[in-house]
N, C-alpha and C positions, 0 to 999 in steps of 0.2 A: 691511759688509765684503764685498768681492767676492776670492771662494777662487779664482777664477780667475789670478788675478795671482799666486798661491802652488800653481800647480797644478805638477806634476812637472815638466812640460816647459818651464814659466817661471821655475823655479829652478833653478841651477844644483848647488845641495848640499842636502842632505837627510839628517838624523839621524834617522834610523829610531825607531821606537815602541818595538821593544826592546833600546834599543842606550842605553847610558852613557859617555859622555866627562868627563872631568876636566882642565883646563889650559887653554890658551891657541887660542883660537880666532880667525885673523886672514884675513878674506875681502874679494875685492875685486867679491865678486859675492852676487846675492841668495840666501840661507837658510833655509829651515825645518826646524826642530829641532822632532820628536814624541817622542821620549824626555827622557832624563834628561840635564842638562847641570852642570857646575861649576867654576866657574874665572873666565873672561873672555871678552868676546865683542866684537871687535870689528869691525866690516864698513863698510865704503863705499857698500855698497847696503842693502837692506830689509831684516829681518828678522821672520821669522813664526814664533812659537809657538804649534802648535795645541795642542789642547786637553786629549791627551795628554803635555804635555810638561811637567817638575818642573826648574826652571831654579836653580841657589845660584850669582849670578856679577854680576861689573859689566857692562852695554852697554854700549857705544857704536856706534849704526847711524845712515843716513841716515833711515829710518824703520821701526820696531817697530810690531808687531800681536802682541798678547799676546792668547789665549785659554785657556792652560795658566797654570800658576804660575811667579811668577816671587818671589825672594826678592832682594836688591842692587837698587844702583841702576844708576837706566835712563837713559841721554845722549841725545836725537837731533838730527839737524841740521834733519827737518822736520817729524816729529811723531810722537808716539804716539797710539797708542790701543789702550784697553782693553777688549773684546770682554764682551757680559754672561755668559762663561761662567771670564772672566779673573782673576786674582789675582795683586797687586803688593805687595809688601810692601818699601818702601823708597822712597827718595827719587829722584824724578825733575823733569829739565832740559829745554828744547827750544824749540821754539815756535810749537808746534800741541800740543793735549791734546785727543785724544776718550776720557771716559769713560761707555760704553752704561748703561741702565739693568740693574741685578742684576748690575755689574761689583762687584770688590773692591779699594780702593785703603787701604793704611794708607802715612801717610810725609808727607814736604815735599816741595811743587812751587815747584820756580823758572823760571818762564817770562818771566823778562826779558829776554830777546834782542829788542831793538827794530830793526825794517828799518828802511832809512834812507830807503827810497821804498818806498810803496805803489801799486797802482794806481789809486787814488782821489783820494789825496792830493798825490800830488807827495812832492818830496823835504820831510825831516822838517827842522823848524827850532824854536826857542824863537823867543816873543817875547813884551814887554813886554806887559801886561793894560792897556787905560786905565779910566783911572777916570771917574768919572762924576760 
């Protein structure tokens, strides 16, 4: 994980280490939460949980970096990942999943979101198997 991309100056909002919010949290820009959070979180950009941070809430981000705890479940539209210092405790959606080693995940992952083109592939199609 590169902290640089979550450094003061490239996040726009920032929850302090000793600061607690409860409710509805709705951003169109990127976040790092180092305290305490509870509610609902949902952002259009990144989301970064450092290590300090005790999260009880549903996401939804374009992309989460968990390294604090997080309890609820977790949405994104292009991945998470959970940092080996990180705890998840709940069900998470997306379609990208890094989990470091000495991370903590308990819960269901559904990552069936299928692109419709790859860069490898081309556009995606079924087709009939032959037999032989």
């Amino acid at each position: 994980m590169d902290l640089k991309l979550f450094h003061k100056d490239t996040v726009d909002t920032i929850l302090g280490e000793k600061t607690t919010l409860k409710g509805s949290l709705i951003t169109e820009v990127p976040i790092r939460i180092d305290g305490t959070f509870e509610g609902e979180i949902i952002s259009q950009s990144d989301i970064f949980l450092s290590e300090t941070s005790r999260i009880k809430a549903t996401i939804n981000g374009k992309r989460v970096i968990v390294s604090g705890e997080v309890m609820g479940d977790i949405h994104v539209t292009e991945g998470l990942e959970i940092c080996k210092n990180g705890r998840v405790y709940g069900n998470i959606g997306g379609t990208t999943l890094i989990i470091h080693e000495g991370a903590l995940f308990k819960g269901q992952v559904n990552m069936d979101t299928i692109a419709s083109q790859n860069d490898y592939e081309g556009p995606f199609e079924l087709r009939p198997t032959l037999e032989q």
